[in-house]
C-alpha positions as CSV (number, residue, x, y, z in Angstrom):
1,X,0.0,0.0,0.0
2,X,1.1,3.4,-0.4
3,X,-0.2,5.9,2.3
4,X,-0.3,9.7,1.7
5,X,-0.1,11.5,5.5
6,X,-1.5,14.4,5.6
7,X,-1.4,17.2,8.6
8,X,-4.4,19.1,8.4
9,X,-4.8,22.9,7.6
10,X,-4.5,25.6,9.8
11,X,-6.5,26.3,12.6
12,X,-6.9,29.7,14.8
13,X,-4.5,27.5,17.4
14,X,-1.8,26.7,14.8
15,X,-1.9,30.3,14.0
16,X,-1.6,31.3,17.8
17,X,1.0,29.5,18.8
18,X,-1.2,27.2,21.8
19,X,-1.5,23.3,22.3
20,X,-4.3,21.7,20.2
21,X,-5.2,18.1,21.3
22,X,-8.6,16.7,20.8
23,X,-10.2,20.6,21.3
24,X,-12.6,20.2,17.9
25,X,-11.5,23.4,17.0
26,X,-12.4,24.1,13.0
27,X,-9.9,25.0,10.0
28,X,-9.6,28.7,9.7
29,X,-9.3,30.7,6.2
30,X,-5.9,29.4,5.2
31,X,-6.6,26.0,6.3
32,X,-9.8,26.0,4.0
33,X,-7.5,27.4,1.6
34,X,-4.9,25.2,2.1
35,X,-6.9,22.3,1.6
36,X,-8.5,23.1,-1.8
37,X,-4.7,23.5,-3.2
38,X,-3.8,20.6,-1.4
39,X,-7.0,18.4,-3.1
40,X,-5.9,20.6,-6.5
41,X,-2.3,19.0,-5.9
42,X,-3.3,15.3,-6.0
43,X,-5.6,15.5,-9.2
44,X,-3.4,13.1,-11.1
45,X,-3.4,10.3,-7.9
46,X,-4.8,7.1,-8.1
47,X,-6.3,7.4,-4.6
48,X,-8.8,4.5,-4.1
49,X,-9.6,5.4,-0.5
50,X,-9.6,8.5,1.8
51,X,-9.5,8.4,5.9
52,X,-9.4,10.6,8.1
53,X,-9.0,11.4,12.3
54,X,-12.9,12.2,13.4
55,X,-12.2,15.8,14.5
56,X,-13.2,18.6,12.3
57,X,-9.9,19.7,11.1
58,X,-8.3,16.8,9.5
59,X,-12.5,16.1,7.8
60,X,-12.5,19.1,6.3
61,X,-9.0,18.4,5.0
62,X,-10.2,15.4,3.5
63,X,-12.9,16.8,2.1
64,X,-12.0,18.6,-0.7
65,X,-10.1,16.1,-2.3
66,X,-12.6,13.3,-1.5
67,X,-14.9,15.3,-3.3
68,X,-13.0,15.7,-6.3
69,X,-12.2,12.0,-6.6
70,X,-15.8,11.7,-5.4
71,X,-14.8,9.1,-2.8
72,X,-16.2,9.1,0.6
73,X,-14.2,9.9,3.5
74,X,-14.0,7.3,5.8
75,X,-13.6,8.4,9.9
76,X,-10.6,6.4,11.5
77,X,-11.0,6.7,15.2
78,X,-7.3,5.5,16.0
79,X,-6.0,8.4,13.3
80,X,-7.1,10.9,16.8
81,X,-4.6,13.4,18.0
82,X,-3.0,12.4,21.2
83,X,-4.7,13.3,24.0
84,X,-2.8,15.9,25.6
85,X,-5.2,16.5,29.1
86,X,-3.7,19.4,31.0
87,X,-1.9,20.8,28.2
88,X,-4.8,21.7,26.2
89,X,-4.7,25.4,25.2
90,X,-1.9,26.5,26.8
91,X,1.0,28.7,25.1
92,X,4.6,27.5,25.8
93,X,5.2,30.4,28.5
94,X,2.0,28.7,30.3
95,X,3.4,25.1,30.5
96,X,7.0,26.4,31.4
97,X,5.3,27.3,34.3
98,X,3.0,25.2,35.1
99,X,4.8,21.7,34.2
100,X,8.6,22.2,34.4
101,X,8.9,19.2,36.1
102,X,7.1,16.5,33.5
103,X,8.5,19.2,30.9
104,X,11.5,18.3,31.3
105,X,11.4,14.4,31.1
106,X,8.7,14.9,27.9
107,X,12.5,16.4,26.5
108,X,14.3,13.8,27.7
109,X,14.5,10.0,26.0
110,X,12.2,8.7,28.2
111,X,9.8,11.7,27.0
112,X,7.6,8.9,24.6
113,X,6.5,6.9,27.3
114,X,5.6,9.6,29.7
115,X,1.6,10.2,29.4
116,X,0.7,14.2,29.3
117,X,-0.9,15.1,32.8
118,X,-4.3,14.0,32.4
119,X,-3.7,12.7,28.6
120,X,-2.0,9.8,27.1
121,X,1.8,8.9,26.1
122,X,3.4,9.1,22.4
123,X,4.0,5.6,22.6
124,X,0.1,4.7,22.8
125,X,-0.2,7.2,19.9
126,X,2.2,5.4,17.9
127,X,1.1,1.8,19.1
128,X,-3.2,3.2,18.0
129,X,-1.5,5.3,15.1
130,X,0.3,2.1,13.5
131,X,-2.7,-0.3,14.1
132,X,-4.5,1.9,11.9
133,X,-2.4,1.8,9.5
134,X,-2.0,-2.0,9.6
135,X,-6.2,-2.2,9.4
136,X,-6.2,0.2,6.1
137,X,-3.4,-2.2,4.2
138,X,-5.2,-5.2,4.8
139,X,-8.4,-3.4,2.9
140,X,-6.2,-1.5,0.3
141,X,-3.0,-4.1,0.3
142,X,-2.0,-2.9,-3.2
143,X,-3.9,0.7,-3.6
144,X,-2.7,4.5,-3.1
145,X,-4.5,5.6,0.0
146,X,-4.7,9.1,1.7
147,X,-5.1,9.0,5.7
148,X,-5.4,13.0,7.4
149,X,-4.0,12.8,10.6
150,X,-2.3,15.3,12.9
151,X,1.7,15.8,13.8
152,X,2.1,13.5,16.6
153,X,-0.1,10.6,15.1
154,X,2.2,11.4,12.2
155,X,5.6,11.4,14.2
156,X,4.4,8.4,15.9
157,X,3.9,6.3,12.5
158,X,6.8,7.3,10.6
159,X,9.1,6.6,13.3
160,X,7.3,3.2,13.5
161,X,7.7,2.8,9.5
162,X,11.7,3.7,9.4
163,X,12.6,1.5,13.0
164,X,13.8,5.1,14.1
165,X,13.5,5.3,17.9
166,X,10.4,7.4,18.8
167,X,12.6,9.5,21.3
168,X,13.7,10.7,17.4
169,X,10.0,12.3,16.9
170,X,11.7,15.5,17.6
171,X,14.2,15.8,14.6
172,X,10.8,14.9,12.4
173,X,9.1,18.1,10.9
174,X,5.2,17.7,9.5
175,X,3.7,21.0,8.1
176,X,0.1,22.5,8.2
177,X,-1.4,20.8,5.3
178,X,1.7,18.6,4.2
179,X,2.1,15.6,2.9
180,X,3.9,12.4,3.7
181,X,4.1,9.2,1.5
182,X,5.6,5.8,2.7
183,X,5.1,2.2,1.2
184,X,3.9,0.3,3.6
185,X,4.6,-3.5,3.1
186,X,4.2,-6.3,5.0
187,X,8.4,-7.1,5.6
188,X,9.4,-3.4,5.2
189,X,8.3,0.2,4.8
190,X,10.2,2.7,2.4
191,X,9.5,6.8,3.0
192,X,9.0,8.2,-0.3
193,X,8.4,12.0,0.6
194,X,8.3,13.6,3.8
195,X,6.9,16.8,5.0
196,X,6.0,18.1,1.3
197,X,4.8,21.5,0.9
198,X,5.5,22.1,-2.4
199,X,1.5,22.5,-2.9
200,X,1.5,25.3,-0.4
201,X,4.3,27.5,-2.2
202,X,2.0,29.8,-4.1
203,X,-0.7,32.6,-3.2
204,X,0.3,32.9,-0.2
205,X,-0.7,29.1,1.5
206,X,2.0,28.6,3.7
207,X,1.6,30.1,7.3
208,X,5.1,31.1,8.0
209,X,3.7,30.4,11.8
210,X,4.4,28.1,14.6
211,X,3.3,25.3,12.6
212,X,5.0,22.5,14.8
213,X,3.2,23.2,18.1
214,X,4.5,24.4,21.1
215,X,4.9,20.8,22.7
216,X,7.2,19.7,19.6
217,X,9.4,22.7,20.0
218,X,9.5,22.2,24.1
219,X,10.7,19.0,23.5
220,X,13.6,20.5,21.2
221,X,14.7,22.4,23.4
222,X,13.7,25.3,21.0
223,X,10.5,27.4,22.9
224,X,12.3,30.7,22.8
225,X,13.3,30.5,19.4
């Protein structure tokens, strides 16, 4: 199978700067945009199947271009963003000062099996993230499919599809509204693209904002930047 990621657009809390869990918060105007170029993109794909997380933001992804290939999308619960409890909402000045302590192991290598206060851990992410993907090969074994995720869910697959250790998550970059392909086979899986954005590269489509979340850049090491 061959499995397009895709991040979702841009929402008013990718714009801000602020945590964004499972909060059902919409696309804004560039995300909306940034989906129609994105569906635009992918006119010449033999996509037999489109899936997507059930929050709002990564449907109405999927929308646009399940339209145009006039497919159905198809809700996959396990595609969820990782449940992120406390953090919800908060800027990176607000969990500096609320969480230094679990802060600073989510940096460290033990950081993917540490669950967010009130949330869940990367590694259950990854564990849900990859089952999912095993489920959509055994419908599409030999098919192009598109899955719209989030960044962690994301993170959590593609070190899963490379054998990278998923304390590595935080030298992997995913986009607003990018694109990921991997082959995913039953002894091995090859990364064809990563974090594309090429789509995004005209009219004015690509935010220039904190697109990698304030937890990703925490774990970095590069908040302040």
């Amino acid at each position: 199978m061959r499995l397009i990621l895709i991040r979702h657009g841009e929402t008013a809390r990718n714009a801000s700067g602020a945590v964004q869990g499972r909060a059902d918060v919409p696309l804004n105007d560039l995300g909306t945009r940034q989906a129609a170029a994105l569906a635009a993109s992918m006119r010449a794909d033999q996509v037999a199947a489109v899936y997507a997380s059930p929050l709002q933001r990564a449907r109405d992804t999927a929308a646009p271009l399940a339209a145009m290939l006039n497919l159905p999308v198809q809700i996959e619960p396990d595609l969820i963003e990782m449940d992120v409890g406390a953090m919800e909402g908060l800027t990176s000045a607000a969990m500096r000062a609320q969480y230094a302590e679990f802060l600073a192991v989510w940096a460290s290598a033990d950081g993917p099996a540490m669950p967010m206060p009130g949330g869940e851990s990367l590694e259950a992410v990854q564990q849900r993230g990859w089952a999912a993907v095993q489920r959509i090969r055994e419908r599409h074994p030999d098919e192009t499919v598109v899955a719209v995720s989030h960044n962690f869910v994301i993170s959590g697959i593609v070190c899963r599809a490379t054998g990278v250790p998923l304390s590595g998550f935080r030298r992997l970059r995913h986009g607003i509204a990018s694109r990921t392909v991997i082959d995913v086979r039953a002894e091995r899986s090859v990364v064809i693209h990563l974090n594309d954005t090429c789509h995004l590269d005209h009219d004015g489509l690509w935010s220039g904002g904190p697109w990698d979340g304030p937890l990703l850049r925490l774990a970095r090491g590069d908040a302040e930047r």
